[in-house]
N, CA, C and O atoms as a GROMACS GRO file, in nm:
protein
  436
    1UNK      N    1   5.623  -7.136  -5.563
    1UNK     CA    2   5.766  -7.137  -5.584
    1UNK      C    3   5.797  -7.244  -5.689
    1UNK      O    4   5.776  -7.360  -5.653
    2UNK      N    5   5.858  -7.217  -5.844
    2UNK     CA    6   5.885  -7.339  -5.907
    2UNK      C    7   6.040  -7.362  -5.844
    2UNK      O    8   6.114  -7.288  -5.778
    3UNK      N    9   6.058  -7.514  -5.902
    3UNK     CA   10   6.158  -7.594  -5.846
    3UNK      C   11   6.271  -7.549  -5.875
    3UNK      O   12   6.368  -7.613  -5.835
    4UNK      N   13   6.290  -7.442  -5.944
    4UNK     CA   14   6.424  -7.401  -5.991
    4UNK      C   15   6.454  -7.283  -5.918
    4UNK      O   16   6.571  -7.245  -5.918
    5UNK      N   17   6.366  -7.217  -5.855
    5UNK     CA   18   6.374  -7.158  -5.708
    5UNK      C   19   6.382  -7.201  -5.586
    5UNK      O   20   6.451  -7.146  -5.501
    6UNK      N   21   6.301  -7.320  -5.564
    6UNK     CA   22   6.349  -7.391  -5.440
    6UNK      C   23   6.496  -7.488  -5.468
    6UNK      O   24   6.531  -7.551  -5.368
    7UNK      N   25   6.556  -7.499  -5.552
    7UNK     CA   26   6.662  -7.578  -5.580
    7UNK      C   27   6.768  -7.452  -5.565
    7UNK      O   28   6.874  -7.466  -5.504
    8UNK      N   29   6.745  -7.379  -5.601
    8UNK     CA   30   6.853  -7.238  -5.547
    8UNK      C   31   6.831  -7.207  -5.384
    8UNK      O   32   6.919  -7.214  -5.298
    9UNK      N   33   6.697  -7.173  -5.364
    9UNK     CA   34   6.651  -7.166  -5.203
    9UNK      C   35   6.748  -7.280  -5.088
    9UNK      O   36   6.787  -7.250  -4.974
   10UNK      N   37   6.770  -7.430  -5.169
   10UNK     CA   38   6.804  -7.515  -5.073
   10UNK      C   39   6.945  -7.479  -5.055
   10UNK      O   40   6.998  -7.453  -4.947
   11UNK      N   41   7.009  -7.480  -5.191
   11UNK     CA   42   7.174  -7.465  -5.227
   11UNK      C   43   7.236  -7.335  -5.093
   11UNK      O   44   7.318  -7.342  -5.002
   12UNK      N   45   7.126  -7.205  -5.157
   12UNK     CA   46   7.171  -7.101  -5.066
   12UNK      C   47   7.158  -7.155  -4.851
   12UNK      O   48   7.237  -7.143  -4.757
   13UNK      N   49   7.035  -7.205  -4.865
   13UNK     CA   50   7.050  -7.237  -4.702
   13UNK      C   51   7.147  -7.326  -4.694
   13UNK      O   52   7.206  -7.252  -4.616
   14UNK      N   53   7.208  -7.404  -4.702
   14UNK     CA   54   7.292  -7.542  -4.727
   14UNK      C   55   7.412  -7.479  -4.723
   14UNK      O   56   7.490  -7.502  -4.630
   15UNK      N   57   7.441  -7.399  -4.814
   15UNK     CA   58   7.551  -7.294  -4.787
   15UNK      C   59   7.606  -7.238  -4.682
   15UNK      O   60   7.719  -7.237  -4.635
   16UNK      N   61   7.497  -7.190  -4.652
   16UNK     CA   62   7.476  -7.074  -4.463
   16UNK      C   63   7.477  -7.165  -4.326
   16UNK      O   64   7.457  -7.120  -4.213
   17UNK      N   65   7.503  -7.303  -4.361
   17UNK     CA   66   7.458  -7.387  -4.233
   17UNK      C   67   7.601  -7.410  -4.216
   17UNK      O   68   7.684  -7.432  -4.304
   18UNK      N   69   7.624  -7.396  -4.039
   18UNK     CA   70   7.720  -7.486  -3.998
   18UNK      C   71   7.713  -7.564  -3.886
   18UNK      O   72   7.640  -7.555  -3.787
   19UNK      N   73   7.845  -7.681  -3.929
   19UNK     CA   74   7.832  -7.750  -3.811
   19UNK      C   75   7.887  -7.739  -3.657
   19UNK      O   76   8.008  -7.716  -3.663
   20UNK      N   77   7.845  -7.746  -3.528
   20UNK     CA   78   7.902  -7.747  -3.468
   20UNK      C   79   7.957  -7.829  -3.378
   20UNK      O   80   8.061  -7.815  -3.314
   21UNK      N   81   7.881  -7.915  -3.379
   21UNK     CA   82   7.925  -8.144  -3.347
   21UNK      C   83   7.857  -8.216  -3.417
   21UNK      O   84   7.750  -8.176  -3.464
   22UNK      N   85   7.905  -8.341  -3.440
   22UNK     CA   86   7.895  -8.414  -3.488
   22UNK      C   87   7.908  -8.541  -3.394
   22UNK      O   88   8.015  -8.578  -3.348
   23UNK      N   89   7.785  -8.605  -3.371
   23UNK     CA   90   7.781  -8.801  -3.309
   23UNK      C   91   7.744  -8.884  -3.393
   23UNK      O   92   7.662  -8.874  -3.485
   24UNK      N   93   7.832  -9.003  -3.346
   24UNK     CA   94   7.844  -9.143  -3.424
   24UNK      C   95   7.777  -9.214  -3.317
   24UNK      O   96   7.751  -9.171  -3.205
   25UNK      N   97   7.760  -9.292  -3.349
   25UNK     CA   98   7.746  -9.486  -3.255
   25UNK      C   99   7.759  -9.559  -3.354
   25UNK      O  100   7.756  -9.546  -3.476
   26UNK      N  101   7.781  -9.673  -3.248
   26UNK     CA  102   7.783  -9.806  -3.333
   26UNK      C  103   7.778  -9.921  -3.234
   26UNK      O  104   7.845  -9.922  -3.130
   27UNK      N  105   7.685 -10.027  -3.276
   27UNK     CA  106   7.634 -10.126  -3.233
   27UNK      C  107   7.726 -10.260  -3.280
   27UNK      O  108   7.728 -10.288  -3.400
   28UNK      N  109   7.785 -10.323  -3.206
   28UNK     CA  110   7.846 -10.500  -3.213
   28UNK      C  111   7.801 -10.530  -3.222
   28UNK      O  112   7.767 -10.504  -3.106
   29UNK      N  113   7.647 -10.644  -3.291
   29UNK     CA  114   7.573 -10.747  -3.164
   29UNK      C  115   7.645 -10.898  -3.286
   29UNK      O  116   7.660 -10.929  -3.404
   30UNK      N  117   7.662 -10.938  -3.173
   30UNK     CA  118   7.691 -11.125  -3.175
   30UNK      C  119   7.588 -11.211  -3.097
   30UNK      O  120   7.487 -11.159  -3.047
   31UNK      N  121   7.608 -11.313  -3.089
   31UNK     CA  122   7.531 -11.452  -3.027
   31UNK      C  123   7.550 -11.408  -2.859
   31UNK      O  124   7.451 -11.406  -2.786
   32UNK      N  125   7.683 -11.376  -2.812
   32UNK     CA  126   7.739 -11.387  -2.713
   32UNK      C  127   7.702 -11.228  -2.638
   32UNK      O  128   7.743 -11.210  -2.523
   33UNK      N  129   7.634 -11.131  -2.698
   33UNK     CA  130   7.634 -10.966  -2.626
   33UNK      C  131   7.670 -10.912  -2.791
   33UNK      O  132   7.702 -10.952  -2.903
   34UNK      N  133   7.633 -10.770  -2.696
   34UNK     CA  134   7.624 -10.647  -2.775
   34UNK      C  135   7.724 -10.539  -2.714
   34UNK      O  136   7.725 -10.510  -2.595
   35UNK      N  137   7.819 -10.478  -2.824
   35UNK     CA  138   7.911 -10.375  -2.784
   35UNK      C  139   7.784 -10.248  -2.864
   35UNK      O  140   7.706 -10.252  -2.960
   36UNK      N  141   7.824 -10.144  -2.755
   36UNK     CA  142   7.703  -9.965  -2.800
   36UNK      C  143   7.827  -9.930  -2.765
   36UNK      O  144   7.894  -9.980  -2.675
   37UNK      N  145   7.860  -9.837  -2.840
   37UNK     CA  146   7.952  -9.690  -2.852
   37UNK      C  147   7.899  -9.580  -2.871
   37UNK      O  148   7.826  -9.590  -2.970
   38UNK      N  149   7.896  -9.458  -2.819
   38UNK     CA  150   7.875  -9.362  -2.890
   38UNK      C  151   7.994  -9.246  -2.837
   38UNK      O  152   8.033  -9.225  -2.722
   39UNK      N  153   8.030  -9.189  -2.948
   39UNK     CA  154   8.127  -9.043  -2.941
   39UNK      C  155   8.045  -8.892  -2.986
   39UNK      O  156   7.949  -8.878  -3.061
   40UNK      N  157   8.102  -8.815  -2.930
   40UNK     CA  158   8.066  -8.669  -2.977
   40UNK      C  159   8.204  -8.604  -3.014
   40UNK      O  160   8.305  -8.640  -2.954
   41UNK      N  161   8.211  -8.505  -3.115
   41UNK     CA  162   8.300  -8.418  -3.160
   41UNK      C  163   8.261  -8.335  -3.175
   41UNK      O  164   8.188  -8.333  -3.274
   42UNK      N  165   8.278  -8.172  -3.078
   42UNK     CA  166   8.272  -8.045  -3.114
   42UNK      C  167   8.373  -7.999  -3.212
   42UNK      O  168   8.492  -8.032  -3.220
   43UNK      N  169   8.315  -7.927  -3.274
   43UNK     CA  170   8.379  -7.830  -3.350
   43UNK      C  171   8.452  -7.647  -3.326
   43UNK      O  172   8.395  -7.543  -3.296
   44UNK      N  173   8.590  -7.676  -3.354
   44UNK     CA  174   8.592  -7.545  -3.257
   44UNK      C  175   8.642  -7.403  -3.361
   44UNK      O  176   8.730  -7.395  -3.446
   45UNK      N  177   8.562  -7.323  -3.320
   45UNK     CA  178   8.568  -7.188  -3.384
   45UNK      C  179   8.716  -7.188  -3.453
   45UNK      O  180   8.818  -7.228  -3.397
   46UNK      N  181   8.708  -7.137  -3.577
   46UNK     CA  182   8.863  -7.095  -3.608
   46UNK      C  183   8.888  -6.944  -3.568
   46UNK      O  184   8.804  -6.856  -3.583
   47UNK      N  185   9.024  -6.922  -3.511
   47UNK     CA  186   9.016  -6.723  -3.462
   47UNK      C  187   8.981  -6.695  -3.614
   47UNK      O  188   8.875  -6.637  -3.632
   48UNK      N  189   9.061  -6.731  -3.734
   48UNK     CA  190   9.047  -6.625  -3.792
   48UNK      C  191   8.858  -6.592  -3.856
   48UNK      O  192   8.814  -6.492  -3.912
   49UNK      N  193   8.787  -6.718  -3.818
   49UNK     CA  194   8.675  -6.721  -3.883
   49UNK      C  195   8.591  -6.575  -3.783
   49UNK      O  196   8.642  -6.484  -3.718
   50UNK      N  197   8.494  -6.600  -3.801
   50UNK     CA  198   8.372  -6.536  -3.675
   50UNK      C  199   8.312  -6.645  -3.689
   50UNK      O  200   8.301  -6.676  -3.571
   51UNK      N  201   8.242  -6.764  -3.772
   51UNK     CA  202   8.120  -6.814  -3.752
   51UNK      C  203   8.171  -6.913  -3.694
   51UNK      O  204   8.287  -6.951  -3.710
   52UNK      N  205   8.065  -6.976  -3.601
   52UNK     CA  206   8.073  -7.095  -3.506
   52UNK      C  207   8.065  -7.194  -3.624
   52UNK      O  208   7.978  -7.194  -3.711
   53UNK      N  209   8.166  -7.277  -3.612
   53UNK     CA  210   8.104  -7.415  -3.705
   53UNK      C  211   8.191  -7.440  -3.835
   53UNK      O  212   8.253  -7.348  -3.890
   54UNK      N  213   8.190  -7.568  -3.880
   54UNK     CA  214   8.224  -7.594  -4.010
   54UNK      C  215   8.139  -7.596  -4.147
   54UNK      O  216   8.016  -7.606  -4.148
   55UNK      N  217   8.201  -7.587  -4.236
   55UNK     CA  218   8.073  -7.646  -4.389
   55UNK      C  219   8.015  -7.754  -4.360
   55UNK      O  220   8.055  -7.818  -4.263
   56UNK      N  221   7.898  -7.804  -4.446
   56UNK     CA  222   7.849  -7.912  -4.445
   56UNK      C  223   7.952  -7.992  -4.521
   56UNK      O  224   7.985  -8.103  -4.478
   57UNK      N  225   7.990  -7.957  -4.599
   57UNK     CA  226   8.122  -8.034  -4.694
   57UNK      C  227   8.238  -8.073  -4.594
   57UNK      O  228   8.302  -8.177  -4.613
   58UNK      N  229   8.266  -7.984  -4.479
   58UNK     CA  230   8.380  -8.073  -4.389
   58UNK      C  231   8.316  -8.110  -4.245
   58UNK      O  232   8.368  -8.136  -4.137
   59UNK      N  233   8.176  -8.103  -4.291
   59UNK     CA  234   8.137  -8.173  -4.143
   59UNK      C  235   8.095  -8.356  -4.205
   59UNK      O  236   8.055  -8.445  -4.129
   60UNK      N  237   8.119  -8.375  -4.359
   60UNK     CA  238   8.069  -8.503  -4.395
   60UNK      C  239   8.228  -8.577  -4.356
   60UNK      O  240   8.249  -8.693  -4.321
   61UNK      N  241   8.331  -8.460  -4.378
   61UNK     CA  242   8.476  -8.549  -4.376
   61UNK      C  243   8.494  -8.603  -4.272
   61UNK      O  244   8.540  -8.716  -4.254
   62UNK      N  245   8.440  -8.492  -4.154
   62UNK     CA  246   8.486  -8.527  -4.030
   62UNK      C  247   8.379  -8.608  -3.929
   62UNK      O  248   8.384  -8.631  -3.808
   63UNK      N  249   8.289  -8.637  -4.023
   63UNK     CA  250   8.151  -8.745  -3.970
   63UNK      C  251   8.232  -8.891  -4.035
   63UNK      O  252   8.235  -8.992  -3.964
   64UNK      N  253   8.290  -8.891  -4.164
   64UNK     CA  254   8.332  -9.026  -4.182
   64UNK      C  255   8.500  -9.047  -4.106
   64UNK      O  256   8.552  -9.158  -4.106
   65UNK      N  257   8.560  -8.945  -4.055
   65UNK     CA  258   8.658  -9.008  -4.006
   65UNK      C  259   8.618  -9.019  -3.804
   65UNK      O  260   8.682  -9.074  -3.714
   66UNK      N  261   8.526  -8.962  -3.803
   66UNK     CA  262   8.473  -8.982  -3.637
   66UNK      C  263   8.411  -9.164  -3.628
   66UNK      O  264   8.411  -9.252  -3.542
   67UNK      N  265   8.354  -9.149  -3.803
   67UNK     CA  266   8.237  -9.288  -3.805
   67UNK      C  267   8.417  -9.441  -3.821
   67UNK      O  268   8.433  -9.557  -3.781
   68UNK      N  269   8.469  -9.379  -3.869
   68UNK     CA  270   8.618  -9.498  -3.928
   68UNK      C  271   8.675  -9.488  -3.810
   68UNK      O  272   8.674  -9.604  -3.769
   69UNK      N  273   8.737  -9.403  -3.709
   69UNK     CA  274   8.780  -9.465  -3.503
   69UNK      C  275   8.670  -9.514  -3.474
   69UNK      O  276   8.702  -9.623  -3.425
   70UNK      N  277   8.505  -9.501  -3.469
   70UNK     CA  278   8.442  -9.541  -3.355
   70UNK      C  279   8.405  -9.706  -3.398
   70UNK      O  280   8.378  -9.801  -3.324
   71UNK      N  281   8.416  -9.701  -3.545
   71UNK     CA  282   8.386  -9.837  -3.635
   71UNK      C  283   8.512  -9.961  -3.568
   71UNK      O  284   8.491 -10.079  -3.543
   72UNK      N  285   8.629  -9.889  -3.553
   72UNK     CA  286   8.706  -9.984  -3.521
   72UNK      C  287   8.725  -9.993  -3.375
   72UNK      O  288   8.766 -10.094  -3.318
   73UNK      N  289   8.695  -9.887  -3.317
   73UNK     CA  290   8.714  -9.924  -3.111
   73UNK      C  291   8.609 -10.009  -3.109
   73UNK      O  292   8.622 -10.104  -3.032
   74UNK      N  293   8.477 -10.000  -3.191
   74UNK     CA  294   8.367 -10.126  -3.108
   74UNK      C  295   8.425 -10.209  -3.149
   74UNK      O  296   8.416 -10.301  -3.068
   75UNK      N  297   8.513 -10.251  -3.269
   75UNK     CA  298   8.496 -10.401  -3.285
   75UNK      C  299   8.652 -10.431  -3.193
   75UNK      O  300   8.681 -10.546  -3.162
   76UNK      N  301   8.747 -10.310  -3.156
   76UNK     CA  302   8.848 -10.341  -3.054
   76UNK      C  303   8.776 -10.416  -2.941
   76UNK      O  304   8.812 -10.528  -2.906
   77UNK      N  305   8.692 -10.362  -2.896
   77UNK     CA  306   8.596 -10.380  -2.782
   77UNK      C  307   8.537 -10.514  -2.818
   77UNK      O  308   8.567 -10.604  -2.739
   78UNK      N  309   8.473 -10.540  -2.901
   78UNK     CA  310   8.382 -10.675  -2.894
   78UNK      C  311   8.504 -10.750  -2.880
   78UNK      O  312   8.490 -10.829  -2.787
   79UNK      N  313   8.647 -10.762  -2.947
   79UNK     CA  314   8.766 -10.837  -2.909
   79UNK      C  315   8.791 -10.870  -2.786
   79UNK      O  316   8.788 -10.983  -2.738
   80UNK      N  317   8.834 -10.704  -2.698
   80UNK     CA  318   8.856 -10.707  -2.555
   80UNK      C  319   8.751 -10.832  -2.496
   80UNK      O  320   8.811 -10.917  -2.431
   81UNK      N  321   8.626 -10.851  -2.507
   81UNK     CA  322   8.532 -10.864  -2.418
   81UNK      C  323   8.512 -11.013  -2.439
   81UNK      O  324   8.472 -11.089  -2.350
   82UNK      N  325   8.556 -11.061  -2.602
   82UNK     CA  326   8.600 -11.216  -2.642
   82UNK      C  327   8.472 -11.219  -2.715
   82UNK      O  328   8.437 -11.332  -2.749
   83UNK      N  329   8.364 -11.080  -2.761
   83UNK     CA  330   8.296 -11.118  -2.843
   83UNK      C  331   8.335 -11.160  -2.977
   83UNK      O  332   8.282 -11.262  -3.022
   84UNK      N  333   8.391 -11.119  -3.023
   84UNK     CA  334   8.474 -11.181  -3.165
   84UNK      C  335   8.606 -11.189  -3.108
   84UNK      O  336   8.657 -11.136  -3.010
   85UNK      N  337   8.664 -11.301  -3.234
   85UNK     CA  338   8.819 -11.393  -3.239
   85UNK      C  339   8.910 -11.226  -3.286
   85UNK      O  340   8.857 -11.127  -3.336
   86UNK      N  341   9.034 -11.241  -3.253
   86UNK     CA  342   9.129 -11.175  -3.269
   86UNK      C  343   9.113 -11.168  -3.452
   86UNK      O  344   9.095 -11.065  -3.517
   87UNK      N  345   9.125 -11.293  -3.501
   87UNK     CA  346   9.112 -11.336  -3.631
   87UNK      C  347   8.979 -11.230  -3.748
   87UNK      O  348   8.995 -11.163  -3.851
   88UNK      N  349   8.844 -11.266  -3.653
   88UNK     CA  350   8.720 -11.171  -3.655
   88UNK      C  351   8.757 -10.994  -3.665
   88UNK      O  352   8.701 -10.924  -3.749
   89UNK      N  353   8.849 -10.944  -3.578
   89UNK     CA  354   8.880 -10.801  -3.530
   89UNK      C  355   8.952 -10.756  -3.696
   89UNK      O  356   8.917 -10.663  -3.768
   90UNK      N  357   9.058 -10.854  -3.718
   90UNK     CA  358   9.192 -10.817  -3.780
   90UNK      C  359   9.108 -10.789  -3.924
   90UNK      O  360   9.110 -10.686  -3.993
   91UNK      N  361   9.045 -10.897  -3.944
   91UNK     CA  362   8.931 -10.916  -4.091
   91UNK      C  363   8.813 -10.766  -4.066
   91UNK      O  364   8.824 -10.677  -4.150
   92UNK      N  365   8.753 -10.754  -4.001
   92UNK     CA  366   8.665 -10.614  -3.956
   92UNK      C  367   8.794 -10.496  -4.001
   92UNK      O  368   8.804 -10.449  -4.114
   93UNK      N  369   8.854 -10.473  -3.923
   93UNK     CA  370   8.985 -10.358  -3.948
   93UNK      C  371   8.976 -10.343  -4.064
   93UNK      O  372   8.926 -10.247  -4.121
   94UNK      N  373   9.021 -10.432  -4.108
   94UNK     CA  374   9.094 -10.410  -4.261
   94UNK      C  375   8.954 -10.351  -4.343
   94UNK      O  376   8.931 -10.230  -4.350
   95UNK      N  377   8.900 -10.415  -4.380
   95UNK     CA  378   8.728 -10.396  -4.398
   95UNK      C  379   8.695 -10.267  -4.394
   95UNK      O  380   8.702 -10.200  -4.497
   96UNK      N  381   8.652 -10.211  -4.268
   96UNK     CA  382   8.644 -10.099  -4.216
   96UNK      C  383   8.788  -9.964  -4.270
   96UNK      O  384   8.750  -9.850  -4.296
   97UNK      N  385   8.891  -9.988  -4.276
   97UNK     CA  386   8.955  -9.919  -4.333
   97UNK      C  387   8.962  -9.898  -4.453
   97UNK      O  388   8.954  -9.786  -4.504
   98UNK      N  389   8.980 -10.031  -4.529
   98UNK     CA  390   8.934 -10.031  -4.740
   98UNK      C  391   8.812  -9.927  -4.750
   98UNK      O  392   8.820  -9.835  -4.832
   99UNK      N  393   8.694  -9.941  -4.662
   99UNK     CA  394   8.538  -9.876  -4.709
   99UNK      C  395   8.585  -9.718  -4.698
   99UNK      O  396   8.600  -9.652  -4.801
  100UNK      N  397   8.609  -9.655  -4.555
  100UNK     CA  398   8.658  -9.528  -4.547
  100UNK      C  399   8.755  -9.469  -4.614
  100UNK      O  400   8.742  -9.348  -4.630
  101UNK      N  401   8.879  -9.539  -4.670
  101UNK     CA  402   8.949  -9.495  -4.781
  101UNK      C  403   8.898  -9.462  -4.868
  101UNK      O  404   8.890  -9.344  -4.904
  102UNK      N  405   8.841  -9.580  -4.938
  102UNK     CA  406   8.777  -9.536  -5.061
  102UNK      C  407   8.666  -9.424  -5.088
  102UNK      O  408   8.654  -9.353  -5.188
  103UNK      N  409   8.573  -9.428  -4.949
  103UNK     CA  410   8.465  -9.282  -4.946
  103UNK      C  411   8.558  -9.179  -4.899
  103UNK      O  412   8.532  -9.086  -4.975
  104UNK      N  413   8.633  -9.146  -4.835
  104UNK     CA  414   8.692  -9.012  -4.818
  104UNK      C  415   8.756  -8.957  -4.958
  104UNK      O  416   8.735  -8.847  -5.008
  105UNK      N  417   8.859  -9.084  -5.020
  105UNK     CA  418   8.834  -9.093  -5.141
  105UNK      C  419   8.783  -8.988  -5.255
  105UNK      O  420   8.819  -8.884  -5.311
  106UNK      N  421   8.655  -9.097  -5.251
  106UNK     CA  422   8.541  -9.034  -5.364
  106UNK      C  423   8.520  -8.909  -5.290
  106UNK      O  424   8.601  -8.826  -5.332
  107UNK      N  425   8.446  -8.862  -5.198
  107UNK     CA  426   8.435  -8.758  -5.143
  107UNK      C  427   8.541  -8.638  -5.179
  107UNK      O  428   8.501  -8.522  -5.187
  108UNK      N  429   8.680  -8.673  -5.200
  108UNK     CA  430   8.775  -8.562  -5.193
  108UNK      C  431   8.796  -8.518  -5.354
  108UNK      O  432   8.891  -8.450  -5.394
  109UNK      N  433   8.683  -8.574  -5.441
  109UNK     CA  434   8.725  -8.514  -5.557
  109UNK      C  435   8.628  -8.468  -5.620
  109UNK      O  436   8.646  -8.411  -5.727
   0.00000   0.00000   0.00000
C-alpha cells in the first residue's frame, strides 16, 4: 500500500468513526493530598440521524469542554478541602478558562 493510499485509507475510516462517550479525569496533587475526578459523557443519538454517535471533529469540542468543567470542579474541590487558598482557585480558574477559550478557539476555525 503506498502512503498516499493509506493517507486516504485513514481520512476515509476517521470519517466513518463515531463517538459515543467521552471521559476526562483530573488529578490535584499538593503537599497536603490529592483531589482524582473523573466524569463520563454519553452521547445521545440525534432522531433525525440513524448513527449512534458524534464526528470525531465534535467529539474533540465536546472532550475540551467536558476537560474545561472537570479542570475547574477539581481545583473547586482542592479549595473545598483547603488544599489550595481561595486566592490559588481564583488564579487556576482564570488560567483554565484563558487555555480553553483560546483552543476551542483555534479549533473552531
Amino acid at each position: 500500500m503506498s502512503m498516499e493510499d493509506f493517507k486516504a485509507r485513514l481520512s476515509e475510516v476517521k470519517e466513518k468513526m463515531k463517538v459515543t462517550q467521552i471521559t476526562a479525569s483530573r488529578v490535584i496533587k499538593t503537599r497536603q493530598g490529592d483531589v482524582f475526578l473523573s466524569m463520563s459523557s454519553n452521547i445521545p443519538n440525534k432522531e433525525e440521524d440513524q448513527e449512534q454517535g458524534i464526528s470525531l471533529k465534535d467529539a474533540r469540542l465536546a472532550s475540551h469542554i467536558l476537560g474545561l468543567e472537570l479542570s475547574i470542579l477539581a481545583h473547586e474541590q482542592a479549595c473545598a478541602n483547603g488544599l489550595i487558598s481561595g486566592n490559588e482557585l481564583e488564579v487556576a480558574t482564570k488560567a483554565i478558562k484563558g487555555n480553553y477559550t483560546k483552543l476551542l478557539v483555534d479549533k473552531s476555525k
